[in-house]
C-alpha positions in Angstrom: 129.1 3.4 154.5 127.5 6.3 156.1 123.7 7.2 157.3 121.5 9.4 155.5 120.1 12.3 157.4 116.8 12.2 159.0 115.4 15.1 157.0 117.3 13.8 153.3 115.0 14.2 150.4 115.4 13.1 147.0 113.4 15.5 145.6 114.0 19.1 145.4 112.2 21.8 144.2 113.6 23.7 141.3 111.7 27.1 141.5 110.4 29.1 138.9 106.8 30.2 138.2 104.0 29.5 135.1 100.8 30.8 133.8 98.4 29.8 131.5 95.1 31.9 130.2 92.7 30.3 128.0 90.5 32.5 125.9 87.7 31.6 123.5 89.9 31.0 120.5 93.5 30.9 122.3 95.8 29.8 125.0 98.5 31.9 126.5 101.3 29.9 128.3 104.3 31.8 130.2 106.8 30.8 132.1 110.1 32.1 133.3 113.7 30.7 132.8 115.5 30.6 136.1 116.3 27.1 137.3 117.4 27.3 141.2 118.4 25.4 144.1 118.0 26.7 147.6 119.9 30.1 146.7 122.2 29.0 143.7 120.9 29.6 140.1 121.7 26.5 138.1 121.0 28.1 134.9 119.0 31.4 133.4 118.2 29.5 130.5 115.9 26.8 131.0 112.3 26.4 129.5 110.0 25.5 131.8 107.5 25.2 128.1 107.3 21.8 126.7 105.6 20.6 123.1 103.8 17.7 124.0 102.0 17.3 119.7 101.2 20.2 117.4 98.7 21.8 119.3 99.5 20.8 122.9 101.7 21.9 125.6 102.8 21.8 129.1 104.3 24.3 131.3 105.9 23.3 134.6 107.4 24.3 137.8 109.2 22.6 140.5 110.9 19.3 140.4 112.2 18.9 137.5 113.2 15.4 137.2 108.8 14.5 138.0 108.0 17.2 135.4 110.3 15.6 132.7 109.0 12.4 133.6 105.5 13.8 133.2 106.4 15.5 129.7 107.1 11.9 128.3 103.7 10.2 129.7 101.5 13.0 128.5 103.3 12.7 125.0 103.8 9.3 124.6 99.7 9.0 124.9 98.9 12.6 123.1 96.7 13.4 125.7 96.5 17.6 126.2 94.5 19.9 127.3 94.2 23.2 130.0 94.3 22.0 133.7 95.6 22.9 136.9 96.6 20.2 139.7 97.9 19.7 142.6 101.4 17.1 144.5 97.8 15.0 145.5 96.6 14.4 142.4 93.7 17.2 142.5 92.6 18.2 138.8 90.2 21.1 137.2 89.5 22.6 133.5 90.4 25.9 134.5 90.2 29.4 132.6 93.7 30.7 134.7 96.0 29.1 136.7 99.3 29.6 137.9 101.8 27.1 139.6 105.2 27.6 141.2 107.1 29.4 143.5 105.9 33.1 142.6 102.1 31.8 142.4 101.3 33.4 145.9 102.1 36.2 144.2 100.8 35.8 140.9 96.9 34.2 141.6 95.5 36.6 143.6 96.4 39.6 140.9 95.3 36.6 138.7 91.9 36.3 140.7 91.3 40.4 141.2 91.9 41.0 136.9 90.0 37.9 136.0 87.4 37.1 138.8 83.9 38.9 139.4 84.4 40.9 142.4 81.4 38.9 144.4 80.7 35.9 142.8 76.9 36.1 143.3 77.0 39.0 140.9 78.5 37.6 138.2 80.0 34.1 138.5 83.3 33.4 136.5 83.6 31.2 133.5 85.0 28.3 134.1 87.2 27.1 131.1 87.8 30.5 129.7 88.5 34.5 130.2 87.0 37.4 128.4 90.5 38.6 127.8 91.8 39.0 124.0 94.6 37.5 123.4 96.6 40.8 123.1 95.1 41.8 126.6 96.2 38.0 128.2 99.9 38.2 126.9 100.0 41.9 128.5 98.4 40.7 131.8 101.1 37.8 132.2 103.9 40.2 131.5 102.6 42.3 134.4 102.0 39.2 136.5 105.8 38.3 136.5 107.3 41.6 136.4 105.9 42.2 139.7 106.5 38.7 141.1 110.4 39.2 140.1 110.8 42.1 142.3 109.5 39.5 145.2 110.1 36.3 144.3 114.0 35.0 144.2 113.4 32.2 142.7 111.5 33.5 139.6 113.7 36.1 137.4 115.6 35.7 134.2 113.5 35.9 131.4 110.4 35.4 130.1 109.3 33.2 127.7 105.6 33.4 126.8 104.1 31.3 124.1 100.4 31.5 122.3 98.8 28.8 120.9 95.9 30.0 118.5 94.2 28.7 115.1 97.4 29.9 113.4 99.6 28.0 115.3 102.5 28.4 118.1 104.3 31.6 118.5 107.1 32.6 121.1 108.1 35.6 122.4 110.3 36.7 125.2 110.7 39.2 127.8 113.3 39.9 129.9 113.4 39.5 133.5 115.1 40.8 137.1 118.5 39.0 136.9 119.0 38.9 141.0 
């Protein structure tokens, strides 16, 4: 039998980015389709978008194996709604978020569209954006067209979903293949 390495992890982090924009009357959800491991692309392929019920879903970066896990708490108790969290446990209703590896990248362009520029003037809303939903699914196409040309770990394609009064619809952009 031989000894693990001191620095052996059982986790691993998987890549990828996500972004979700709530407006008064929808919900825009993206997330890219590269699945990665240090610099080897497991697959271009994979969504990173789960349906949780109906009207409720996820999107997810990173480990996969805790996000999957994740996906079957949440819908085995139907519980769903727009939040961003932290590895610590760290919650918040949110109007924007982004998670993943291309959200150093993403949240501040996030921040400078969405934000008041001094928040004395004019303090954000917190659980949603004055966006239309035409004007959010544009905004998240910029936001990860321009972290593809930075971010190896974010690429392939794009897959964007809304969730409105009508229902769920999907569409899908491509991405840098690098």
């Amino acid at each position: 039998m031989s000894k693990q390495a001191a620095n052996w992890s059982p986790y691993d982090n998987n890549g990828g980015s996500c972004v979700a924009i709530a407006g008064i009357d929808y919900c825009v959800i993206a997330a890219d389709t590269r699945m990665s491991n240090g610099y080897s692309i497991l697959t271009r392929e994979y969504s990173k978008i789960c349906n949780l019920a109906d009207k409720s879903l996820m999107a997810s970066s990173g480990f996969q194996a805790d996000v999957k896990a994740l996906q079957k708490f949440l819908a085995a108790r139907h519980l769903g709604c727009v939040y961003t969290y932290d590895a610590v446990g760290s919650y918040e209703r949110v109007g924007y978020g982004c998670q993943g590896s291309g959200s150093t990248l993403i949240m501040p362009f996030l921040d400078n569209q969405l934000k008041s520029p001094s928040p004395l003037l004019l303090p954000a809303q917190d659980a949603v954006t004055p966006l239309s939903e035409t004007e959010a699914v544009d905004l998240v196409k910029t936001c990860f067209a321009s972290a593809t040309e930075r971010d190896i770990y974010t690429g392939d394609k794009l897959e964007i979903v809304v969730l409105n009064a009508d229902g769920i619809r999907r569409e899908y952009m491509e991405l840098r293949k690098d």
